[in-house]
C-alpha positions in Angstrom: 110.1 91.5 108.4 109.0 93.2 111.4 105.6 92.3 113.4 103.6 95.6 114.2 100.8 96.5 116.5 98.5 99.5 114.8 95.9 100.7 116.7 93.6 103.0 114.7 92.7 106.4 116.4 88.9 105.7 115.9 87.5 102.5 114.9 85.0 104.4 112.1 87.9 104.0 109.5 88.0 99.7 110.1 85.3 98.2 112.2 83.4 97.6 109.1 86.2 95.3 107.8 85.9 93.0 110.3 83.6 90.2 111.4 84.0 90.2 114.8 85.1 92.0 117.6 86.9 90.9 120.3 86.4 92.3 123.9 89.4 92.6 126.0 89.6 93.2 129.8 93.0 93.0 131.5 94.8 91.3 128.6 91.9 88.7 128.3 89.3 87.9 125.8 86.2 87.8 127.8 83.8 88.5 125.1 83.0 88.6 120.8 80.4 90.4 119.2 79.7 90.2 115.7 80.0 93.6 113.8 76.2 94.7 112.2 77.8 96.9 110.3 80.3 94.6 108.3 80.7 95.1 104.6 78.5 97.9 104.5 80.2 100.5 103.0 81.5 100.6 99.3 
């Protein structure tokens, strides 16, 4: 199989599915915050 990159249009429709969330600033993680909002919505 192939490896793909998706990058959603507007994080409303999967942030919640997620844990954490990883800042990135010039191709480096400098940062993690963990998402409030996680599991949330059934």
């Amino acid at each position: 199989g192939e490896v793909l990159t998706i990058i959603p249009n507007h994080v409303c429709t999967c942030v919640n599915m997620h844990d954490e969330a990883f800042l990135v600033r010039g191709g480096e993680v400098v940062g993690c915050w963990r998402v409030a909002a996680r599991g949330k919505i059934r």
